[in-house]
SERO-4910 file (N, C-alpha, C, O; in steps of 0.05 Angstrom, whole numbers):
BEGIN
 pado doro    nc1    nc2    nc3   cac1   cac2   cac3    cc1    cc2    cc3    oc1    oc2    oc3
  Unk    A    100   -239    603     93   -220    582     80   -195    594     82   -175    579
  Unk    A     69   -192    615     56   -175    627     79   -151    638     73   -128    644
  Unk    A    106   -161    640    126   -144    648    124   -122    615    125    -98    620
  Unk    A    122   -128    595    125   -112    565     99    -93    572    100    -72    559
  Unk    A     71    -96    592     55    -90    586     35    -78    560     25    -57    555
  Unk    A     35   -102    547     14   -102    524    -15   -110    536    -20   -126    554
  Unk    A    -34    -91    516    -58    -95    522    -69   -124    508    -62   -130    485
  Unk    A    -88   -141    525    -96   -165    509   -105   -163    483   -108   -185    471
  Unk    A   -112   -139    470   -118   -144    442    -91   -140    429    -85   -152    408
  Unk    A    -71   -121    442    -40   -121    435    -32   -140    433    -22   -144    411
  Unk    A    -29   -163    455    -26   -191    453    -27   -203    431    -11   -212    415
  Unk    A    -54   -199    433    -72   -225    411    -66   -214    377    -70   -229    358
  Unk    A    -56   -185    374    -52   -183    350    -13   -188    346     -1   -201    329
  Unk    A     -2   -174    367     27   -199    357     26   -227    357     37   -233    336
  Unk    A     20   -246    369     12   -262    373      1   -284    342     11   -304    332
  Unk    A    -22   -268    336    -34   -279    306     -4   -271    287      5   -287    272
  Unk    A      6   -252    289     19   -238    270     47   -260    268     58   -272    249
  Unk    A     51   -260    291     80   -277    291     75   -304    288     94   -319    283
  Unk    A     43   -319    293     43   -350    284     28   -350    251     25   -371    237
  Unk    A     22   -330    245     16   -327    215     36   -325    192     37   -337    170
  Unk    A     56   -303    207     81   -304    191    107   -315    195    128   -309    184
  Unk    A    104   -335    215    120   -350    227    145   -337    227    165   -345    215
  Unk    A    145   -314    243    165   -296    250    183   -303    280    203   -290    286
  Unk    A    176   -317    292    190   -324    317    209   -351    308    220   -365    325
  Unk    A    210   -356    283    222   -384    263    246   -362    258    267   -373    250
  Unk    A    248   -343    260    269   -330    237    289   -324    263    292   -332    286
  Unk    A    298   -309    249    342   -302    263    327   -278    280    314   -259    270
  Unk    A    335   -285    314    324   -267    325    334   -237    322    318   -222    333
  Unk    A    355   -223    310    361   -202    299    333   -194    280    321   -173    285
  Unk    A    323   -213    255    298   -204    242    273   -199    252    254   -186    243
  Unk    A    277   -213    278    248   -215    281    228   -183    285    209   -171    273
  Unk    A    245   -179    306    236   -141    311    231   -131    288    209   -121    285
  Unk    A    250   -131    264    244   -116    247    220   -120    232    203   -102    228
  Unk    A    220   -143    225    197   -155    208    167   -154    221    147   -148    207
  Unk    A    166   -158    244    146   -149    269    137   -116    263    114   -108    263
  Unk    A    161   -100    260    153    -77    258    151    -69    233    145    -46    228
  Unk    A    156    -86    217    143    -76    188    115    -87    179     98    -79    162
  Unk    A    115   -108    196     81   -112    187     63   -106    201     40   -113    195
  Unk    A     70    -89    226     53    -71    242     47    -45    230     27    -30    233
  Unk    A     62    -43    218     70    -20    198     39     -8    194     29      9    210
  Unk    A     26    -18    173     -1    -14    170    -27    -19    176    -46     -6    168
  Unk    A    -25    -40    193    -52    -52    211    -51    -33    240    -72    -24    250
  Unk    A    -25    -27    253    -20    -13    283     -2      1    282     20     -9    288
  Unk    A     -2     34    271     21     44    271     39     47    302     63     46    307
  Unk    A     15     49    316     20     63    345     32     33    370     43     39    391
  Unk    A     27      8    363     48     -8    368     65    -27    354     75    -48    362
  Unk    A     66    -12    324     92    -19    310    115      4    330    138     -1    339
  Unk    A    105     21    332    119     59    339    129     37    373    153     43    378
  Unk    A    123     22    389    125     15    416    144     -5    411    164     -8    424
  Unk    A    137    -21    386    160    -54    382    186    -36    378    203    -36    395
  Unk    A    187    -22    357    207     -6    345    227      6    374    252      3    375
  Unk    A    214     17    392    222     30    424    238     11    435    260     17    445
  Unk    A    228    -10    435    234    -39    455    264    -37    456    276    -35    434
  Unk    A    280    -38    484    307    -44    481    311    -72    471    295    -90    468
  Unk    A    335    -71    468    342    -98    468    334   -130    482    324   -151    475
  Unk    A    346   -116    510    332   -135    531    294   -143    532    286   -165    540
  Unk    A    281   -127    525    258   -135    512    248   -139    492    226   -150    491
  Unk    A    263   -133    472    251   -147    451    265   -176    443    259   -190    424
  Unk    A    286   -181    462    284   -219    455    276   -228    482    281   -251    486
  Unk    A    265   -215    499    243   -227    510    219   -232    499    208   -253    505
  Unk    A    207   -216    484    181   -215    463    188   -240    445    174   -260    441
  Unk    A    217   -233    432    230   -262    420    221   -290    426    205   -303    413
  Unk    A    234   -297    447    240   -315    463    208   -327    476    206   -349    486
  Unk    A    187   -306    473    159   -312    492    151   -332    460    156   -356    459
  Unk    A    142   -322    445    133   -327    414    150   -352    414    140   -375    417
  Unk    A    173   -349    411    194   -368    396    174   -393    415    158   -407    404
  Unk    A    179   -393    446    177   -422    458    147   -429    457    138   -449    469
  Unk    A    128   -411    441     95   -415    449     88   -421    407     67   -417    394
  Unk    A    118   -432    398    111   -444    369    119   -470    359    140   -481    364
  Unk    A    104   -476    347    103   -504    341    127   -506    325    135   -485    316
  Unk    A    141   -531    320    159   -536    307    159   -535    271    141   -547    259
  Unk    A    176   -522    258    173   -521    237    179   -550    229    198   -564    235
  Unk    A    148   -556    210    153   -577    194    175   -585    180    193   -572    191
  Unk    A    185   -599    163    210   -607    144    201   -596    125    179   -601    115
  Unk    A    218   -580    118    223   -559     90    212   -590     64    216   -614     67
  Unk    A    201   -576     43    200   -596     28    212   -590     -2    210   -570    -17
  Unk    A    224   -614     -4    251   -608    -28    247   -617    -55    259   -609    -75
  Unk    A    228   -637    -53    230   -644    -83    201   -627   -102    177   -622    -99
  Unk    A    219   -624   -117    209   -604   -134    204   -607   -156    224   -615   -169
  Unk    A    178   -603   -174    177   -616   -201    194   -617   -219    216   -624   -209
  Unk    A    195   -613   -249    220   -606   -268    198   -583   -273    211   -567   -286
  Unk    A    171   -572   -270    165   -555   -279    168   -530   -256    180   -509   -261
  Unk    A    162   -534   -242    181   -517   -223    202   -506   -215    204   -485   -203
  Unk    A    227   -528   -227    248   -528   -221    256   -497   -254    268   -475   -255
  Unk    A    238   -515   -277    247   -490   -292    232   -460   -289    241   -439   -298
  Unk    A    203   -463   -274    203   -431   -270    217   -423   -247    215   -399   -240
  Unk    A    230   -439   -235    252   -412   -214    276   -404   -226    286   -382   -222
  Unk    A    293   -434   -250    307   -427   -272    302   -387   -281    312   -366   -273
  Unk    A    284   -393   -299    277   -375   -311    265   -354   -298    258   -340   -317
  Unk    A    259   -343   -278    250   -326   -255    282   -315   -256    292   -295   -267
  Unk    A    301   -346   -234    328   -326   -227    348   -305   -254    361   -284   -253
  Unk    A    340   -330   -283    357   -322   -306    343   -293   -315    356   -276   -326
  Unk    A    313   -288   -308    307   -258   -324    306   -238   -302    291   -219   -305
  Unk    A    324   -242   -276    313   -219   -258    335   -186   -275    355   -183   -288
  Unk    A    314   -170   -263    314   -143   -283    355   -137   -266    364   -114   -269
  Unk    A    366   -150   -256    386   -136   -245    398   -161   -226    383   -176   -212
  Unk    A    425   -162   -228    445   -180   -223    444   -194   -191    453   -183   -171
  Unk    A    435   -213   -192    436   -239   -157    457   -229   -148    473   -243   -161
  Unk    A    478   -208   -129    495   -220   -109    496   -233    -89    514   -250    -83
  Unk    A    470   -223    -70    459   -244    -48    440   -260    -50    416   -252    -49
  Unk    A    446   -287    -54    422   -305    -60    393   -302    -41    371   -297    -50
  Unk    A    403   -305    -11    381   -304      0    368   -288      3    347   -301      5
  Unk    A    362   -265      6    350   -243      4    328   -241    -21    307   -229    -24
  Unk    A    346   -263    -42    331   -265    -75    306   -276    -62    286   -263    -64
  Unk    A    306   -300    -50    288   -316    -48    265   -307    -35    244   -320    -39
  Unk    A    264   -283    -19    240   -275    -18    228   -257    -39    205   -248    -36
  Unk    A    246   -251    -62    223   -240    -90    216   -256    -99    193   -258   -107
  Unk    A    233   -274   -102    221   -305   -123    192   -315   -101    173   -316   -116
  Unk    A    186   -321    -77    164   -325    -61    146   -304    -66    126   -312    -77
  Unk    A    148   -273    -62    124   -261    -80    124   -258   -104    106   -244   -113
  Unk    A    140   -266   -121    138   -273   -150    114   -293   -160     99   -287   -178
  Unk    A    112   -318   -147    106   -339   -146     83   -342   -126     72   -365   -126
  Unk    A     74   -323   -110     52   -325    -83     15   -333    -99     -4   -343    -88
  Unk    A     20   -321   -131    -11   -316   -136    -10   -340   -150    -21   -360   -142
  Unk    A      4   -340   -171     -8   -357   -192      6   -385   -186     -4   -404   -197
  Unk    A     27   -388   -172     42   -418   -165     46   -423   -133     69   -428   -125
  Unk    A     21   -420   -114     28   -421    -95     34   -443    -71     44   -440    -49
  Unk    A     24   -468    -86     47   -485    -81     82   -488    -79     96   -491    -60
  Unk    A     86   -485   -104    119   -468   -105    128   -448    -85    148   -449    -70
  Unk    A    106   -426    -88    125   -402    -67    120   -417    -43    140   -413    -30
  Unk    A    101   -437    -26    107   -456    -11    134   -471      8    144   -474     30
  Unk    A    135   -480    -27    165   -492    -19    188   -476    -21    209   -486    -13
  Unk    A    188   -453    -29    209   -437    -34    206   -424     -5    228   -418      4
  Unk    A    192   -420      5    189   -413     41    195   -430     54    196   -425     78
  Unk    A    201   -451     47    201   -478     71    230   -486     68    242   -500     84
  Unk    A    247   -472     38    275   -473     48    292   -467     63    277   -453     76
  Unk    A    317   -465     77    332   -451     96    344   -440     76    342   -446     52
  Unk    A    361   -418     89    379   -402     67    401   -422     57    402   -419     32
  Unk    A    413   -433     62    433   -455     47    418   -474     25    426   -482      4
  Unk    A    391   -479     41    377   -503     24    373   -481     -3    371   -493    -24
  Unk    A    371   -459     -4    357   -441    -33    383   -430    -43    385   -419    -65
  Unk    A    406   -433    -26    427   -426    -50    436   -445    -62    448   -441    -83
  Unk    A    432   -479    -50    434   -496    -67    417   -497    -93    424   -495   -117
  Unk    A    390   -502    -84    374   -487   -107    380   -476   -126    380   -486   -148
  Unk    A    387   -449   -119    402   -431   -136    420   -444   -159    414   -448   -182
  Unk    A    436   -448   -149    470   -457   -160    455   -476   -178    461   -471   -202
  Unk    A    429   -505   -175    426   -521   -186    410   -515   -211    406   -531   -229
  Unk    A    397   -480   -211    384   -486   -236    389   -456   -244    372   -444   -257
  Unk    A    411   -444   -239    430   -425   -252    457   -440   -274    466   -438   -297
  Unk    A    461   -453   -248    497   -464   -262    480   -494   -273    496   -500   -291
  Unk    A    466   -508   -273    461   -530   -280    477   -556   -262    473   -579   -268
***
């Protein structure tokens, strides 16, 4: 890591950032991005450095995070019937038409982050196939 030369509080703030938002879990194409969007406002000036990173370093940055995280738990699937009908009714009143399911699933997660956050929980702990099944099961019935 010392080859990227980050300073140890640089470290220690990607570091929290990527085991908080369990960003080294995701498709290493996202990761950079998402890294540099939530630097966004806490560090403009090494969001402005992630953003720089060639390729070859930033899935090294990838790859450091990815192997220094714990294994994601097992997504958890069963889901109340009261649950099951507010994501029903979440997906049936969105202001404008689902083409890509997954992408949905992170509004339905801040839809759901305050007042049901158990749910947006499990709605994070799906994979994208596991939430378009989802989908399909309490759209189409």
């Amino acid at each position: 890591m010392s080859y990227l030369r980050f300073t140890p509080g640089e470290y220690r703030t990607l570091s929290e950032l990527s085991a908080r938002q369990a960003l080294s879990r995701r498709h290493q194409s996202a990761f950079r991005r998402l890294l540099v969007a939530s630097l966004r406002q806490a560090d403009p000036a090494l969001a402005g450095r992630i953003a720089r990173l060639s390729r070859d370093k930033a899935n090294l940055l990838y790859w450091h995070f990815r192997e220094h995280t714990p294994a994601a738990p097992a997504p958890p699937t069963q889901f109340t019937a009261q649950e099951l009908r507010l994501v029903a009714e979440a997906c049936v009143k969105a202001p404008f038409p689902v083409r890509f399911v997954r992408p949905f699933k992170d509004m339905l997660i801040e839809l759901f982050e305050e007042e049901w956050p158990a749910l947006a929980r499990k709605l994070a702990g799906l994979s994208g196939l596991q939430f378009e099944r989802l989908y399909a099961q309490v759209v189409c019935g």
